[in-house]
N, C-alpha and C positions, 0 to 999 in steps of 0.2 A: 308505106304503111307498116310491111313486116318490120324495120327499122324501129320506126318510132314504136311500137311493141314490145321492141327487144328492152329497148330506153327504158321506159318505164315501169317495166316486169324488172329490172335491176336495181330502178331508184326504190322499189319498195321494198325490194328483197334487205340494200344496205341502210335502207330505214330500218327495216325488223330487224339487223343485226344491231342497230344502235340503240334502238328499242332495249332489246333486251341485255346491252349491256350497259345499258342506263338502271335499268333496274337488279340487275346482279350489284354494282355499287350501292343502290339507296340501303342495302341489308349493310347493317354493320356487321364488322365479324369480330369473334369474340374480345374482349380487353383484357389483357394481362395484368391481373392486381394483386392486393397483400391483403387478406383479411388476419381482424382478433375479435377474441369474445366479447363482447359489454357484458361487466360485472356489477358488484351491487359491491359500492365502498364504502368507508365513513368519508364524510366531507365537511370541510369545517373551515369557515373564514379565517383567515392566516394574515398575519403581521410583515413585513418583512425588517429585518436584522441584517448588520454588517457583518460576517464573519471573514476570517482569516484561516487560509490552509497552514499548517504547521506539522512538522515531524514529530515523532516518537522521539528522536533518539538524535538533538543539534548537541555534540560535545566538542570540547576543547580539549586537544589530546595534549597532555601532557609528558616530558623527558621522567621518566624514572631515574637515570642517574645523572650527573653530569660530564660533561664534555662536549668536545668541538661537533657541532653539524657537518657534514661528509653531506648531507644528499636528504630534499627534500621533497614530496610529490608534489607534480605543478596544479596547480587551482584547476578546478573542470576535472580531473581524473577522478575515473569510475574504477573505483576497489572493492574487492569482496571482503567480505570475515577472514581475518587473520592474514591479508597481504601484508606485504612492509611496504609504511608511507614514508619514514623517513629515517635516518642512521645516522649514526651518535660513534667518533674515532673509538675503537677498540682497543689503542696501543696498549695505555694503562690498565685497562683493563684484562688483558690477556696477560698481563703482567703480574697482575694477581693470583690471577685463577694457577698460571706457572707456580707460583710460590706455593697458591694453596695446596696442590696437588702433591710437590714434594715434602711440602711438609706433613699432609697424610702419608704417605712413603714413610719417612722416616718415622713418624710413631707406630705407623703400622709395626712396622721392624721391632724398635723399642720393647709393643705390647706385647709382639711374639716369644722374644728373650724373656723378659717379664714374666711369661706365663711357663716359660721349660723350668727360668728358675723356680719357681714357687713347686711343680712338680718334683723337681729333687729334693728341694726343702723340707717337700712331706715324706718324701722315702727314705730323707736321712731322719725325722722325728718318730717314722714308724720304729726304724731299728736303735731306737734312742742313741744314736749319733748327734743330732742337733738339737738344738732347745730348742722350748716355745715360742722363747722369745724372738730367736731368728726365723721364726714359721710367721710369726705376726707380722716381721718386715718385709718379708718375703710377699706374702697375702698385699698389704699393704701399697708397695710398690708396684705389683701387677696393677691394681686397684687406678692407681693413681696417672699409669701408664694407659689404662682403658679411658678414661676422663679426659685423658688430656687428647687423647686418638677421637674419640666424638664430638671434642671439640675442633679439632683441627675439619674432622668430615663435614661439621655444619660451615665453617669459614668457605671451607670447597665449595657446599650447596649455593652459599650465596654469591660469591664471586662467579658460581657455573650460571647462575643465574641472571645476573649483574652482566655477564657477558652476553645471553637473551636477550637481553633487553638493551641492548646496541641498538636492533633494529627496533624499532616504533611500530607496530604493526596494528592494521584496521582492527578495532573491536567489533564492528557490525558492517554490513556491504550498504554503499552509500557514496557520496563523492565527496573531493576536498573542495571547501568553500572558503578560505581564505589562509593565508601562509601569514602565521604571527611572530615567525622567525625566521633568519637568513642563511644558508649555507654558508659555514665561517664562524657562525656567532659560538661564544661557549654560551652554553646553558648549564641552570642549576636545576635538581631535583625540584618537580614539580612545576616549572617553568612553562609553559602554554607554548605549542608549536605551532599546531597546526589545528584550522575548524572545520569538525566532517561532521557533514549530514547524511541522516539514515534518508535516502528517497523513496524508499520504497513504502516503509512503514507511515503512511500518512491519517491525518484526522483535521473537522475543520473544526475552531475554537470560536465560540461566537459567545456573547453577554446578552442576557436576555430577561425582560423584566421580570421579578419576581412575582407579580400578577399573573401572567403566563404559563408557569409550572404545574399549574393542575390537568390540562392540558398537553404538554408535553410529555408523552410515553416513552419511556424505554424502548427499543426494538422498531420505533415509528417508524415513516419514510416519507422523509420533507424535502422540498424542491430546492435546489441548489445553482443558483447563477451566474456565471461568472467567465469572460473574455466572451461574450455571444455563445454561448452554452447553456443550456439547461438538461440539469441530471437530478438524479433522484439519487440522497444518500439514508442511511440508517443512524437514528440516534443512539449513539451508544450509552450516553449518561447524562446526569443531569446533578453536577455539583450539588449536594443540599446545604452549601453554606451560601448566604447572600453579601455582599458588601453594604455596609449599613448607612453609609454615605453615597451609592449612585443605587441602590437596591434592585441590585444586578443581582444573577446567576452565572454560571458559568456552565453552556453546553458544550457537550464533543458530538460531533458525528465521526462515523467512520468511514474513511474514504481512501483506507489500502489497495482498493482494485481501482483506481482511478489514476491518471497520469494530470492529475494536478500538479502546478511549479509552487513548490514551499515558498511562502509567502504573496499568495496571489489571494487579493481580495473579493470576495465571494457576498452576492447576497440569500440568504437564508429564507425562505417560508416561515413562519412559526403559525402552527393553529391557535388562535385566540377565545374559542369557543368551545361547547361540545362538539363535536361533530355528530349531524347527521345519516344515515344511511341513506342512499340512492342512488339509481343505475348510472355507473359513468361509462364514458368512453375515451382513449384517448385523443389529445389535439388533434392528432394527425386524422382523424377520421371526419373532422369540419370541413366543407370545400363552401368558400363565399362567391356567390353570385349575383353582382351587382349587390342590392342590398339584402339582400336573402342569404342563409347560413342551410346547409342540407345536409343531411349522411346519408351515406349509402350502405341501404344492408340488403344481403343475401338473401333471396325468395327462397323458394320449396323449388322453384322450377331452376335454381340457378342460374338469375338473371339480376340486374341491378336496381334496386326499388328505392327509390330516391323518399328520404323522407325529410318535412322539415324540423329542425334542430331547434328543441325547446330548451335553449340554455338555462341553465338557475343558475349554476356556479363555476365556476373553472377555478381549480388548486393546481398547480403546477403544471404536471404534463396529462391531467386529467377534467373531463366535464361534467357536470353533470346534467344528468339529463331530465325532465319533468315530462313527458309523454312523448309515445311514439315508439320506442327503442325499449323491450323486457331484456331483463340478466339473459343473457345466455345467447343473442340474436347473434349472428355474426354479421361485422361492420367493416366495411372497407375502408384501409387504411394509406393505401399507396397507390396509386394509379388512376382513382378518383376523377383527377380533373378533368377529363375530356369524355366524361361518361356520359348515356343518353338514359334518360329513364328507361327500363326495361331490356337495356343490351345485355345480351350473354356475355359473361366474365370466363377467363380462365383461371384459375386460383393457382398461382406461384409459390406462394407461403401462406401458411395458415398460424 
């Protein structure tokens, strides 16, 4: 009897231990999420447009002087402002600047004698030893000696120059995109070598109907799509001339802080309306459940208050919302899915 006593004073004992940690589980513990503020934006039914990424700055470098290629950058290389892409034989060149040099040399020299004579010339006209007239050829010939010396220093500048300009060097940091010359070829002045793009300095260029433009702001911020990406860029301008044959416009965005590939085709938002004002939220703050759409925002007690998502609109990475959600609630953005109404959150990023 004590036996079967002991039994069952145990079975309930690791009852009560299961017991009670059955119930320590049923408590969720807190969830690690991302919250942002719901704002109050303009929103406004939007077009979509093809655009195309393009650079600032796709030139065709061309040879300043002529002669043989020596050495050209290979396609794909990344250069900064003022490396050298490519080099132009020097021989002849060097060959000049040699000339030029001694032939400043020697008028230098010329000018110098040139100018003692003309000083004796006046000391012998002071002590009326020599005429005037030998003062005039004197003067004269310095004269002529100095002209010909500034001319000889410009031939230098250019030849010192002309020899600069051997090497081909980056006007802007960008890479080389295609070799339109071969190591070996002569080239003549102004002859196309080599195609470098600025990468860095980027903008997307899109047509868009002239209907449209009233609409379109300066400084805006329209959704941008492109390789499975959606980003948000800034209008920078908006051509005011139309083409009076497809009665296009022509917009830029700006999109220098982006690692877009120049020439990647992009679809564009355009707003087609006024826009409205009304609280939005972003995408990321939607969690679909079965057929139901929810957000979750932050209580006063710091817990998760599941609300249903009165969509009206969605513009790009933005919704809008029609009740439920005021400017300023805070909305949970990352961590969402496996949330219970009413679990305590722990806020990671705000």
């Amino acid at each position: 009897m004590q036996r079967c006593t002991w039994l069952l004073s145990a079975s309930l004992a690791a009852c009560g231990l299961s017991a009670a940690a059955l119930a320590q589980d049923s408590a969720f513990p807190p969830a690690r999420v991302a919250v942002t503020v719901a704002e109050t934006r303009d929103m406004a039914p939007v077009v979509d447009v093809t655009g195309t990424v393009v650079s600032l700055n796709d030139s065709r470098i061309a040879a300043e002087i002529e002669g043989v290629l020596t050495w050209l950058a290979n396609v794909g290389d990344a250069v900064n402002a003022g490396d050298v892409i490519g080099r132009i034989d020097p021989r002849l060149i060097q060959i000049a600047l040699d000339r030029a040099r001694a032939n400043v040399a020697r008028l230098d020299s010329e000018y110098r004698y040139r100018e003692r004579q003309l000083e004796r010339t006046q000391e012998l006209t002071r002590q009326n030893v020599s005429s005037a007239t030998l003062l005039d050829e004197a003067r004269a010939r310095r004269d002529q000696a100095m002209h010909e010396l500034a001319d000889a220093r410009a031939v230098l500048a250019r030849a010192e120059g002309d020899r600069a300009r051997t090497d081909i060097r980056a006007p802007f940091s960008g890479h080389v995109t295609e070799r339109l010359a071969s190591v070996g070829e002569f080239v003549t002045v102004g002859e196309d070598v080599l195609r470098f793009v600025d990468t860095r300095r980027l903008e997307i260029a899109l047509p868009a109907p002239i209907a449209l433009t009233p609409y379109i702001q300066t400084g805006a911020t329209v959704s941008v799509r492109g390789n499975g990406t959606l980003r948000e860029h800034t209008v920078r301008t908006v051509v005011p001339v139309g083409d009076v044959v497809s009665r296009m416009v022509e917009v830029r965005l700006d999109a220098g802080d982006s690692d877009w590939l120049v020439g990647t085709p992009v679809q564009v938002s355009l707003p087609s309306a006024t826009p409205l004002r009304t609280v939005a939220v972003p995408r990321d703050a939607l969690v679909e459940r079965g057929d139901k759409t929810f957000i979750y925002r932050i209580s006063e007690q710091g817990t998760a208050e599941q609300i249903v998502a009165d969509v009206r609109s969605v513009i790009g990475l933005w919704v809008g919302i029609g009740s439920g959600i005021a400017a300023g609630d805070r909305v949970i953005v990352r961590g969402a899915e496996r949330l219970g109404p009413g679990q305590a959150v722990l806020i990671i990023d705000d």
